[in-house]
Residue frames as a rotation matrix with the C-alpha (Angstrom) as fourth column:
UNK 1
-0.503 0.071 0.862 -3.38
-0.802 -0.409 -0.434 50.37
0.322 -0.910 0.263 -42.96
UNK 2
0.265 0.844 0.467 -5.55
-0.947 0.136 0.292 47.45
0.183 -0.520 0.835 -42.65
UNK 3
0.670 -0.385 -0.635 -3.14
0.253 0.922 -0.293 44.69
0.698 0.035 0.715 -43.26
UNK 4
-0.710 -0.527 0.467 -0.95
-0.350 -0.311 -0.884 46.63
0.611 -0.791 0.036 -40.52
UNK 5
0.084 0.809 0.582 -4.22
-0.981 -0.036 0.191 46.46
0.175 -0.587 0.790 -38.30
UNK 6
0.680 0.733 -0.014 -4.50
-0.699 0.654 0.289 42.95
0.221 -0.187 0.957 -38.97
UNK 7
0.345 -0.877 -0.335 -1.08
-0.021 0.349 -0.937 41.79
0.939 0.330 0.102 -38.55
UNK 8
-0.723 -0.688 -0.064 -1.40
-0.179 0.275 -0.945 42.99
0.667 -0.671 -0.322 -35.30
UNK 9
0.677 0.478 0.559 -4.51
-0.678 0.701 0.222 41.64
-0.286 -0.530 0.799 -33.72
UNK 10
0.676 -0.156 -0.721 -3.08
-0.119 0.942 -0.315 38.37
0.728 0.298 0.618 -35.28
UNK 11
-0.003 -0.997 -0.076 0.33
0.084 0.076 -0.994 39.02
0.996 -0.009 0.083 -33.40
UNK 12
-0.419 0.287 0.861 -1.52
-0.770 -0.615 -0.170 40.02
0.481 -0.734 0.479 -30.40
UNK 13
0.506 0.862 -0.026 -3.58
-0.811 0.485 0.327 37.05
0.295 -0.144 0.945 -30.56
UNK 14
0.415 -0.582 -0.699 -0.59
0.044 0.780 -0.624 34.48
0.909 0.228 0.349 -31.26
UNK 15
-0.393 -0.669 0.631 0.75
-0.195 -0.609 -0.768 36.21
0.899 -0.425 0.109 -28.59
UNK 16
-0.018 0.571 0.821 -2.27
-0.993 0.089 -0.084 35.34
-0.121 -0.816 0.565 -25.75
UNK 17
0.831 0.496 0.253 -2.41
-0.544 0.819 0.181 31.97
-0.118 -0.288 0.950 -26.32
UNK 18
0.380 -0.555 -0.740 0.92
-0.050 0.786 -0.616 31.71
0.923 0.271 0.271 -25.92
UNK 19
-0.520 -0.058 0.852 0.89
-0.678 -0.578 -0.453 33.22
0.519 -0.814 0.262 -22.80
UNK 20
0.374 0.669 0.642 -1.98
-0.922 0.343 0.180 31.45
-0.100 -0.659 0.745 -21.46
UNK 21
0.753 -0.086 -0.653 0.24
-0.107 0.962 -0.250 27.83
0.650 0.258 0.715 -22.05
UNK 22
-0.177 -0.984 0.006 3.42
-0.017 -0.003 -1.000 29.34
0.984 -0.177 -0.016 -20.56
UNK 23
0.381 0.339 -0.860 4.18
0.487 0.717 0.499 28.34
0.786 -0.609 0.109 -17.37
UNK 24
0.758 -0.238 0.607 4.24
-0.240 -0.968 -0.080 31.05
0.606 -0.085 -0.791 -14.91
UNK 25
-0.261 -0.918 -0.298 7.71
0.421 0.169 -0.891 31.52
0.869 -0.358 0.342 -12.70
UNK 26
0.613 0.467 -0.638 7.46
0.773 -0.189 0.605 31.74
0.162 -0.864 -0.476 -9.15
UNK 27
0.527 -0.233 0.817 7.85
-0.414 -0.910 0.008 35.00
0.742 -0.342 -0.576 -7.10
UNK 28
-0.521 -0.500 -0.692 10.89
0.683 0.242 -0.689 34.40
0.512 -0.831 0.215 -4.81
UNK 29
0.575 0.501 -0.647 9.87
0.804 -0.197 0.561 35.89
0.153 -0.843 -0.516 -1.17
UNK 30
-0.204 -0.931 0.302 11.11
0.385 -0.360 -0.850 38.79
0.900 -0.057 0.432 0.01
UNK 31
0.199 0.433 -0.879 11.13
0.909 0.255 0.331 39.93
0.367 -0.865 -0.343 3.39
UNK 32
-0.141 -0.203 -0.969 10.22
0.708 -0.705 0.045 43.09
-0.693 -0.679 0.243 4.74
UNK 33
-0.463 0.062 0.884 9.00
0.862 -0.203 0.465 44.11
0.208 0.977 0.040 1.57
UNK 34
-0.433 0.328 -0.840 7.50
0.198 -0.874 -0.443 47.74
-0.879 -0.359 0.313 1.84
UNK 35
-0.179 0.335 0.925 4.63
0.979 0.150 0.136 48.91
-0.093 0.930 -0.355 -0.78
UNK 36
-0.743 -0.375 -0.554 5.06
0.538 -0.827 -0.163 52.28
-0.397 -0.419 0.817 -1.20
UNK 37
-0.808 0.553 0.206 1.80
0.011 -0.335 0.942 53.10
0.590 0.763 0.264 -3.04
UNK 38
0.327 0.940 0.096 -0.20
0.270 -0.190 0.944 51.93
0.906 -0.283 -0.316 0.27
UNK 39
-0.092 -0.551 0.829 2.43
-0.915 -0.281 -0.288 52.59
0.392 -0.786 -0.479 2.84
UNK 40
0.912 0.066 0.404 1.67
-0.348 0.645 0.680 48.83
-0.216 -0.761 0.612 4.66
UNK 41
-0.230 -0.972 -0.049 4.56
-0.972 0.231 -0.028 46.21
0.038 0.042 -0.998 4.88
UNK 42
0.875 0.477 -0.080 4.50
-0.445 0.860 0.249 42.68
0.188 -0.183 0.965 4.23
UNK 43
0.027 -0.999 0.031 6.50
-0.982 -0.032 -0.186 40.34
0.186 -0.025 -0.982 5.71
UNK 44
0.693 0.279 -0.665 7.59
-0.639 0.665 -0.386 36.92
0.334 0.693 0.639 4.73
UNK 45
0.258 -0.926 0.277 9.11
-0.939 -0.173 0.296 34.26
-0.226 -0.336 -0.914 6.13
UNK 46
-0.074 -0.420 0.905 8.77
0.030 0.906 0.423 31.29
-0.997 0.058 -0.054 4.37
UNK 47
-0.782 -0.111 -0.614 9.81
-0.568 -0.278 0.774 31.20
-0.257 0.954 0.154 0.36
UNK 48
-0.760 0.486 0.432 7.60
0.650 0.544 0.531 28.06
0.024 0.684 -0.729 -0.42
UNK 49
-0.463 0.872 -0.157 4.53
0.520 0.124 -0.845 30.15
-0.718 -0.473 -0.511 0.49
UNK 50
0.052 0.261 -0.964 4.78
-0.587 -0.773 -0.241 32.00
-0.808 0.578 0.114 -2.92
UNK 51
-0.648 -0.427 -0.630 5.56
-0.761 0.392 0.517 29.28
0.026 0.815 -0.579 -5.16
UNK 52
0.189 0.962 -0.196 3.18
-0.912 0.246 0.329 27.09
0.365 0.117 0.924 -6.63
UNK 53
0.306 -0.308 0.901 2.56
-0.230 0.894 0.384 23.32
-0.924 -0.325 0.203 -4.89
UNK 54
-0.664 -0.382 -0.642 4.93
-0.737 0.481 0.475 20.71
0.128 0.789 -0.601 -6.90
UNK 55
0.619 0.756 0.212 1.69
-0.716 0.654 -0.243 17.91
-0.323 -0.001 0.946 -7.86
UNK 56
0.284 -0.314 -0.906 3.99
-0.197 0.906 -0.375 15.41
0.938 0.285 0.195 -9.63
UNK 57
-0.862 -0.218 -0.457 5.06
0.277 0.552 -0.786 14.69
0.423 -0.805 -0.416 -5.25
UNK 58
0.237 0.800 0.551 1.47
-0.936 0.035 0.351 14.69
0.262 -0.599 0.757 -3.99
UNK 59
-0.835 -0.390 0.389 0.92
-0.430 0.902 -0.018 11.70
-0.344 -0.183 -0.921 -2.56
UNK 60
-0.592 0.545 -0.594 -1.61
-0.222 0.598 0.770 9.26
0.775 0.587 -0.233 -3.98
UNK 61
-0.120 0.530 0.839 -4.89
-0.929 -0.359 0.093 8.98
0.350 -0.768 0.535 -2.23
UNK 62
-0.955 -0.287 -0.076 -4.22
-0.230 0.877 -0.423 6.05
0.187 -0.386 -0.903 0.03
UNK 63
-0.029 0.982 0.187 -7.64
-0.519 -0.175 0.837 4.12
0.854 -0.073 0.515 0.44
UNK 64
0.295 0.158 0.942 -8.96
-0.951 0.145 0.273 2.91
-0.093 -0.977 0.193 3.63
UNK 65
-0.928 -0.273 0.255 -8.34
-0.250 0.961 0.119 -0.84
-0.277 0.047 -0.960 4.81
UNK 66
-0.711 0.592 0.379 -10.52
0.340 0.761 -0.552 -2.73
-0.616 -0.264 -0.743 2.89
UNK 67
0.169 0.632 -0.756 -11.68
-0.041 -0.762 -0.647 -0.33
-0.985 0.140 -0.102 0.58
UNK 68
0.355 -0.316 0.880 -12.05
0.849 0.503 -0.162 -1.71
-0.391 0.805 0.447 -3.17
UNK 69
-0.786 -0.532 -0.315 -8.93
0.112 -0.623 0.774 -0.14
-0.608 0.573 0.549 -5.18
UNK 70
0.832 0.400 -0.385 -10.77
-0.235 -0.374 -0.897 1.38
-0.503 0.837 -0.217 -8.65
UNK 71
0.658 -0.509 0.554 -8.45
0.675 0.725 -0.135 0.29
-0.333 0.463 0.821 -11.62
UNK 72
0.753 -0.418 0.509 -6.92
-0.221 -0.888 -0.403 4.07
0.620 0.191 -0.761 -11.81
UNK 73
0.619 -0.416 0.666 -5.40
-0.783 -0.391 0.483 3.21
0.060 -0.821 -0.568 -8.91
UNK 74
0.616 -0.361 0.700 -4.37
0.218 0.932 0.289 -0.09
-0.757 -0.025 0.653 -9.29
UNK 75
0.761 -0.416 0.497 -2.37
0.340 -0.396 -0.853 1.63
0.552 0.818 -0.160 -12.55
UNK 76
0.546 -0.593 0.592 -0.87
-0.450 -0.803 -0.390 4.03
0.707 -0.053 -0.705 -10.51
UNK 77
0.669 -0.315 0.673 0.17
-0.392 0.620 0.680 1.36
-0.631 -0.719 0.291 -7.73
UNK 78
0.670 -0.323 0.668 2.17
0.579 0.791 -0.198 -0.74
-0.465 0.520 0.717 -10.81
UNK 79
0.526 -0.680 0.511 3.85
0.222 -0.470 -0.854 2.35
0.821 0.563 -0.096 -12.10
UNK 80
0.476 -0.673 0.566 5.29
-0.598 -0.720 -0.352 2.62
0.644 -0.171 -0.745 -8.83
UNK 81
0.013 -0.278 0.960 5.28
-0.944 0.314 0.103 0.21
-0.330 -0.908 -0.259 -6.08
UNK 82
-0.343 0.239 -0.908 4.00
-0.470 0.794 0.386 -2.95
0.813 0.559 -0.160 -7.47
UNK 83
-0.992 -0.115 0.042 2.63
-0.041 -0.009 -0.999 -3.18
0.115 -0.993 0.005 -4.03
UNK 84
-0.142 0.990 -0.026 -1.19
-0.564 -0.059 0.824 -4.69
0.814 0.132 0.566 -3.97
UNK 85
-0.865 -0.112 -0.489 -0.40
0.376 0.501 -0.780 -6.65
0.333 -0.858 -0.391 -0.55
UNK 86
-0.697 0.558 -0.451 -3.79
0.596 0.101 -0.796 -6.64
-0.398 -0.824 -0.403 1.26
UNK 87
-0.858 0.271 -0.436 -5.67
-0.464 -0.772 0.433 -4.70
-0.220 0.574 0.789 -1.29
UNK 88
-0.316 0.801 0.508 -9.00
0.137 0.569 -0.811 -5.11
-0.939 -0.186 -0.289 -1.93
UNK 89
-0.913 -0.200 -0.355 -9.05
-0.347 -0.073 0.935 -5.99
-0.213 0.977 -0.003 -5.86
UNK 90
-0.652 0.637 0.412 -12.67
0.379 0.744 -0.551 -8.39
-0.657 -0.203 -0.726 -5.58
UNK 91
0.282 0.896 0.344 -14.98
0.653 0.083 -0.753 -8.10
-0.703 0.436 -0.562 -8.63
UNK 92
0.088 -0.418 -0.904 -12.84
-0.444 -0.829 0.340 -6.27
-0.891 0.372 -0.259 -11.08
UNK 93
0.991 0.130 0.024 -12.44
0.014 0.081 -0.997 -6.45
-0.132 0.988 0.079 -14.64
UNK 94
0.093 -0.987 -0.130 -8.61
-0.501 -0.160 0.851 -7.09
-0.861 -0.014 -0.509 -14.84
UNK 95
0.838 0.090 0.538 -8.28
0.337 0.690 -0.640 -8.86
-0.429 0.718 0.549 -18.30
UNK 96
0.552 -0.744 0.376 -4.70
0.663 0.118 -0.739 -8.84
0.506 0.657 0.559 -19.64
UNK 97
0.926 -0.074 0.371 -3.41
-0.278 -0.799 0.534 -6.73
0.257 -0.597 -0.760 -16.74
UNK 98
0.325 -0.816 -0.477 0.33
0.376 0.575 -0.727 -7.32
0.867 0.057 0.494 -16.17
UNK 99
0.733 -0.013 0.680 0.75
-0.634 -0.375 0.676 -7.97
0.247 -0.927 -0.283 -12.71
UNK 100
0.491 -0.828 -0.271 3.95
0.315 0.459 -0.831 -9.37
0.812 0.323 0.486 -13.02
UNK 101
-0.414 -0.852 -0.320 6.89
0.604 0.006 -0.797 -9.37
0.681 -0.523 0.512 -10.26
UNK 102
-0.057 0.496 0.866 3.80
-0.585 -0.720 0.374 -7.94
0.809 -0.486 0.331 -7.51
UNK 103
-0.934 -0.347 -0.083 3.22
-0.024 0.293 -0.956 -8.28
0.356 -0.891 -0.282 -4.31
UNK 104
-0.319 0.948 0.023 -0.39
-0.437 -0.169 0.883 -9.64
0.841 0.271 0.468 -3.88
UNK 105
-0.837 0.068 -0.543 -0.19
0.475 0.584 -0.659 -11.48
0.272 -0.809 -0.521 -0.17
UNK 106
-0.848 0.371 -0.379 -3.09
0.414 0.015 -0.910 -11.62
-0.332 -0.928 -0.166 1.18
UNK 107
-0.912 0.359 -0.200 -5.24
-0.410 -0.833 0.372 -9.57
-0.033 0.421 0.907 -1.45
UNK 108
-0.511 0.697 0.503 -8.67
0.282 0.688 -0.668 -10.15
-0.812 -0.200 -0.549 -2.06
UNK 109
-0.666 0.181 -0.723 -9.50
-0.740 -0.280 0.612 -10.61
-0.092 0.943 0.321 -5.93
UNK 110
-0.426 0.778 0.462 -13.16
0.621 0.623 -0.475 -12.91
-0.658 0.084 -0.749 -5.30
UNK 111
0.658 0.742 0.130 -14.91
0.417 -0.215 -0.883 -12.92
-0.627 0.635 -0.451 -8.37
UNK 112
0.193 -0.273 -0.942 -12.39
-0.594 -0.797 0.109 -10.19
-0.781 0.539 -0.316 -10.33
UNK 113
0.608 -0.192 0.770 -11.67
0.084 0.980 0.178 -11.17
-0.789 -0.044 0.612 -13.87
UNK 114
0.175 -0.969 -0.172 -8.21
-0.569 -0.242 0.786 -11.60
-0.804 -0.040 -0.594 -14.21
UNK 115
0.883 -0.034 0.469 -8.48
0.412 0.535 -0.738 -13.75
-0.226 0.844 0.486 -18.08
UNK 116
0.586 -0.744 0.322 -4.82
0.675 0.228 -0.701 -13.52
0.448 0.628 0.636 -19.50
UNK 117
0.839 -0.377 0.393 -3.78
-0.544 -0.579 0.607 -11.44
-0.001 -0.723 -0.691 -16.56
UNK 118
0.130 -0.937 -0.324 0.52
0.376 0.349 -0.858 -12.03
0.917 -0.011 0.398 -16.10
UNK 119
0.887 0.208 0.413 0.88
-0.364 -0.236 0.901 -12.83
0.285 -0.949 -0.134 -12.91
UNK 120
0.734 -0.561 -0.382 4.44
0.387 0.809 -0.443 -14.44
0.557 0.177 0.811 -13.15
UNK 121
-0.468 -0.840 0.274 6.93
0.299 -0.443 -0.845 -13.90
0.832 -0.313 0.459 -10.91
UNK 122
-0.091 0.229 0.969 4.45
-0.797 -0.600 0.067 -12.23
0.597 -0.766 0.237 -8.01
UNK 123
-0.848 -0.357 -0.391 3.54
-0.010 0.749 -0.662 -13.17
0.530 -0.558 -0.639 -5.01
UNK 124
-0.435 0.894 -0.109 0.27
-0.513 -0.146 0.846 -14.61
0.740 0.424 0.522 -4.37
UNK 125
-0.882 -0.031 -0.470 0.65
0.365 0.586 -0.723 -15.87
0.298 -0.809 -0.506 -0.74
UNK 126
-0.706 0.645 -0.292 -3.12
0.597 0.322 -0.735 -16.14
-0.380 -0.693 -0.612 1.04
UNK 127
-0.809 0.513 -0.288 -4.75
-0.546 -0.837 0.044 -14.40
-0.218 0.193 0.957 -1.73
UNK 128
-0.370 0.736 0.567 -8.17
0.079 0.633 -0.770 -14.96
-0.926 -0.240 -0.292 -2.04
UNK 129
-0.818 0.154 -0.554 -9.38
-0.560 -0.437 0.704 -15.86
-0.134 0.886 0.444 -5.75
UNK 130
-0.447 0.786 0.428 -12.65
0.574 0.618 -0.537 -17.84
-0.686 0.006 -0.727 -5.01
UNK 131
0.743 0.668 0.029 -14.81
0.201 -0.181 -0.963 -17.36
-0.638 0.722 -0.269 -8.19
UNK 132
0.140 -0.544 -0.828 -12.30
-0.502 -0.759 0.414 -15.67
-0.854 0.357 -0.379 -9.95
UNK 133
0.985 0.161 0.053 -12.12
0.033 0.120 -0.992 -15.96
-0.167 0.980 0.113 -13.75
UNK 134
0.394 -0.859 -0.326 -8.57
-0.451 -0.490 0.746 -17.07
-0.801 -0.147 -0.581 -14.45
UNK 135
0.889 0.098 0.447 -8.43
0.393 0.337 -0.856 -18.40
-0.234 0.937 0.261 -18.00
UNK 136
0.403 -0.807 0.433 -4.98
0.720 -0.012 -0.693 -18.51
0.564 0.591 0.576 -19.84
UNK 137
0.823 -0.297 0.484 -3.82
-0.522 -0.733 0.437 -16.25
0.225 -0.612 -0.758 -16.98
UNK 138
0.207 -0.938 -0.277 0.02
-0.310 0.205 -0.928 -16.60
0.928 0.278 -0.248 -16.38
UNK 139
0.867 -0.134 0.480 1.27
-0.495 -0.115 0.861 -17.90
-0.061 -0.984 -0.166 -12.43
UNK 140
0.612 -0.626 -0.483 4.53
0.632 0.755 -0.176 -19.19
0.475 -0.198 0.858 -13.61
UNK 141
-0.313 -0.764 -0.564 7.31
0.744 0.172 -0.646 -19.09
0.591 -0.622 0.515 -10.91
UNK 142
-0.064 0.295 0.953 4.69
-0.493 -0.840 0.227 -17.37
0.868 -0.455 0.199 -8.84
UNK 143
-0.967 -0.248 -0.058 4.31
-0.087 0.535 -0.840 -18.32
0.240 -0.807 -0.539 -5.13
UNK 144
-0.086 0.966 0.242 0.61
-0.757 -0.221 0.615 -19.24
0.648 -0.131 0.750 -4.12
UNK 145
-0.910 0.043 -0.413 1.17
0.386 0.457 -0.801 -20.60
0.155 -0.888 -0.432 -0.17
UNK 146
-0.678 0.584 -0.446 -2.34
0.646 0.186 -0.740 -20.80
-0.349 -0.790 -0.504 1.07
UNK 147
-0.837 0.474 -0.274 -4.03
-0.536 -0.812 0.231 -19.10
-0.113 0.340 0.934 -1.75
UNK 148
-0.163 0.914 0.371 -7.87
0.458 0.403 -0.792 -19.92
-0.874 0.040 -0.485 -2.24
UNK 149
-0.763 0.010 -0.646 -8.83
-0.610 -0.341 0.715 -20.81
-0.213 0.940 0.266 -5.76
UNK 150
-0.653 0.587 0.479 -12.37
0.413 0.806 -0.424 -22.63
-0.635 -0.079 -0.768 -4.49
UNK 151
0.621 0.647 0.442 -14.62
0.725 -0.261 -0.637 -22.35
-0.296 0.716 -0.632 -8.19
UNK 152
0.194 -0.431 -0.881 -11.88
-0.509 -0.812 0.285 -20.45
-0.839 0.393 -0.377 -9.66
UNK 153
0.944 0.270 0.190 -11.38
-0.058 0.702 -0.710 -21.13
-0.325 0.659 0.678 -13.32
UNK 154
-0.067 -0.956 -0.284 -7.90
-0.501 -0.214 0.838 -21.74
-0.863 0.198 -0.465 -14.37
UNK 155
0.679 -0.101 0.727 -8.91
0.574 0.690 -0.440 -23.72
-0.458 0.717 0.526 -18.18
UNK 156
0.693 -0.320 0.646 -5.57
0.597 -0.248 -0.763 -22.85
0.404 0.914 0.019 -20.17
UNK 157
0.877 -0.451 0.166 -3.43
-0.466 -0.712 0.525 -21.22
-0.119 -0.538 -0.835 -17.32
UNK 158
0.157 -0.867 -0.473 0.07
-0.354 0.397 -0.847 -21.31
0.922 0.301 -0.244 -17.53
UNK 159
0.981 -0.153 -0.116 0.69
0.172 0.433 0.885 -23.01
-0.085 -0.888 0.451 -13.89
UNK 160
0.684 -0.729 -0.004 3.98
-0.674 -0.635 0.377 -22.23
-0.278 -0.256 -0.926 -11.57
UNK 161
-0.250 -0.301 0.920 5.72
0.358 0.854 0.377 -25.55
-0.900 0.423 -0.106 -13.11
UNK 162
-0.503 0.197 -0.842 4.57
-0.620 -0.761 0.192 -23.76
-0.603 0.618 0.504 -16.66
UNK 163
-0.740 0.510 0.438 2.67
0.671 0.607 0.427 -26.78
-0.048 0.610 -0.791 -17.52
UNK 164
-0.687 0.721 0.094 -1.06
-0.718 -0.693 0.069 -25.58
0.115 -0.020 0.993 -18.73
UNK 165
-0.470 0.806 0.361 -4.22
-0.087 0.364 -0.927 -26.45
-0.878 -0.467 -0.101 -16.83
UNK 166
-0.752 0.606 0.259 -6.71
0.642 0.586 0.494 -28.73
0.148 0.538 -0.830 -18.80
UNK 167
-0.553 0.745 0.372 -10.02
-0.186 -0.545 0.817 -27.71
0.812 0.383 0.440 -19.85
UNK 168
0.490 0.786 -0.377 -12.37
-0.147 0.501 0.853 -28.00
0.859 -0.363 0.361 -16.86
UNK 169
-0.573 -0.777 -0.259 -9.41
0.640 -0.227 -0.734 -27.19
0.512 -0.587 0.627 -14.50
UNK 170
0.434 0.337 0.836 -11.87
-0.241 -0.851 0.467 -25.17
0.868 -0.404 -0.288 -11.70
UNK 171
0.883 -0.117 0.455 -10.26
-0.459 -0.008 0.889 -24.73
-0.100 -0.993 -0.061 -8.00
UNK 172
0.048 -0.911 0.410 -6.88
-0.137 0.401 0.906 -26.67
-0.989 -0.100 -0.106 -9.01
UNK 173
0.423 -0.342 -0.839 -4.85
-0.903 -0.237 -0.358 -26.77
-0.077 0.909 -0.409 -12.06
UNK 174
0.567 -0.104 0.817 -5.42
0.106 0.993 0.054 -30.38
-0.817 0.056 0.574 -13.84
UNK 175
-0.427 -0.667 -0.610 -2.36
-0.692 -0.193 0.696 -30.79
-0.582 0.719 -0.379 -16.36
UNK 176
0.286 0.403 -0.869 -3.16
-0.958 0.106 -0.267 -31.47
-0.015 0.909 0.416 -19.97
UNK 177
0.033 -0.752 -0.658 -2.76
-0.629 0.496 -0.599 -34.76
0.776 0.434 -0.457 -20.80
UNK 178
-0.766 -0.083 0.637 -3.30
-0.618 -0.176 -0.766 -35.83
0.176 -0.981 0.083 -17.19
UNK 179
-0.541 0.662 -0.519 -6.00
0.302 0.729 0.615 -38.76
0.785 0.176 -0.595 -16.25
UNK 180
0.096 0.641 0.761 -8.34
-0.658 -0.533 0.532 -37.84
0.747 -0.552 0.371 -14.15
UNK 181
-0.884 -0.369 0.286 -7.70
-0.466 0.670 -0.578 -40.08
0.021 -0.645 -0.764 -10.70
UNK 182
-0.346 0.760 -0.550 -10.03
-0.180 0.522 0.834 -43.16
0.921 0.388 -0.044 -10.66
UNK 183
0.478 0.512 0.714 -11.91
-0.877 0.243 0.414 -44.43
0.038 -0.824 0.565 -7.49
UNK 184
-0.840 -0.534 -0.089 -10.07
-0.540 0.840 0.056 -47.37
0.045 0.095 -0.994 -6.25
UNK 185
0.070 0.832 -0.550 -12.72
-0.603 0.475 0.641 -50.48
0.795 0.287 0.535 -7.30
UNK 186
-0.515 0.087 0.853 -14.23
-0.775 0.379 -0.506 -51.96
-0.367 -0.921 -0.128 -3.99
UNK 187
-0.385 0.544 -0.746 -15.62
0.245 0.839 0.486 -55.32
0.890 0.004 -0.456 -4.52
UNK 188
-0.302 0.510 0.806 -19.11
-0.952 -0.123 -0.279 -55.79
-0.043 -0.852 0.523 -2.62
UNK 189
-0.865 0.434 0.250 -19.75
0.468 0.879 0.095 -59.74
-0.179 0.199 -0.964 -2.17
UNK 190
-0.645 0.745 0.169 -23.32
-0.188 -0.369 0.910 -60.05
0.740 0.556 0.378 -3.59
UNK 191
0.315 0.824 -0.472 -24.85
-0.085 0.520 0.850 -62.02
0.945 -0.228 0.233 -0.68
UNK 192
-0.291 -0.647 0.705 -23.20
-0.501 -0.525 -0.688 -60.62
0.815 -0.553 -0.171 2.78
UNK 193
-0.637 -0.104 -0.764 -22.83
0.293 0.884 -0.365 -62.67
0.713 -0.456 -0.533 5.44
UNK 194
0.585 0.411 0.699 -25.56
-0.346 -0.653 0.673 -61.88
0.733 -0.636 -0.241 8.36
């Protein structure tokens, strides 16, 4: 009797917690339903209002203009759109982020750092990276019309031409190998004519 007993709690048990995983099935609607236990009537005329919401088509919470993205979001942007156009990205931690084949016009990533960040392929028209920390970060066959990279580092980027920026490369990518332009040499007579 007591291994019966305990066979079924067990079976009982196995039994709730599979329940409590399964995924319940909506109640279709019916209309004009009658409950004969209180006499009332309910009636129904849309089906969705019994069935649970579908979350995988919420929409993502869209943030104001100008409102810095959090890096959840900036995830969930790349798994779908690849759409960071006008986003405000500025003082993030983006290190090895693969922002590859995006759309980044106009964003604004001052300060963020974007160190081995893959940025190939996107488009980086009038973003703003002033400060930004771009070390060994990738921009080949990226566009970057009218981007601002004033005190950005770039030592070891891969540059759109895929040459790589020289050490000491800040605000413009100096290629390796590369002389540094000289002042042209002005002769000053020593004794100028009055």
């Amino acid at each position: 009797m007591t291994t019966t007993l305990r066979v079924l709690i067990k079976s009982s048990l196995f039994l709730a917690i599979i329940g409590a995983f399964a995924t319940p099935s909506p109640v279709p609607a019916q209309e004009n339903y009658v409950n004969s236990d209180l006499d009332t009537a309910v009636t129904t005329s849309d089906a969705s209002a019994t069935t649970a919401p579908d979350t995988k088509k919420a929409s993502l919470y869209e943030p104001k203009p100008g409102e810095k993205l959090t890096f959840k979001q900036i995830t969930e942007i790349l798994r779908t759109t690849r759409n960071l156009s006008g986003r405000n990205l500025s003082g993030l931690n983006l290190v090895g982020l693969d922002l590859s084949d995006c759309s980044l016009q106009g964003a604004d990533m001052r300060g963020s750092n974007l160190e081995r960040a893959n940025m190939m392929g996107s488009n980086l028209e009038r973003v703003d990276m002033t400060g930004a920390n771009l070390k060994m970060a990738n921009f080949y066959e990226s566009a970057l019309t009218a981007a601002k990279l004033d005190q950005a580092v770039l030592d070891g980027a891969i540059w759109v031409d895929k040459s790589i920026c020289a050490k000491g490369s800040i605000g413009e990518c100096l290629k390796v190998g590369a002389k540094p332009e000289q002042p042209a040499h002005v002769h000053v007579p020593m004794n100028p004519a009055h």
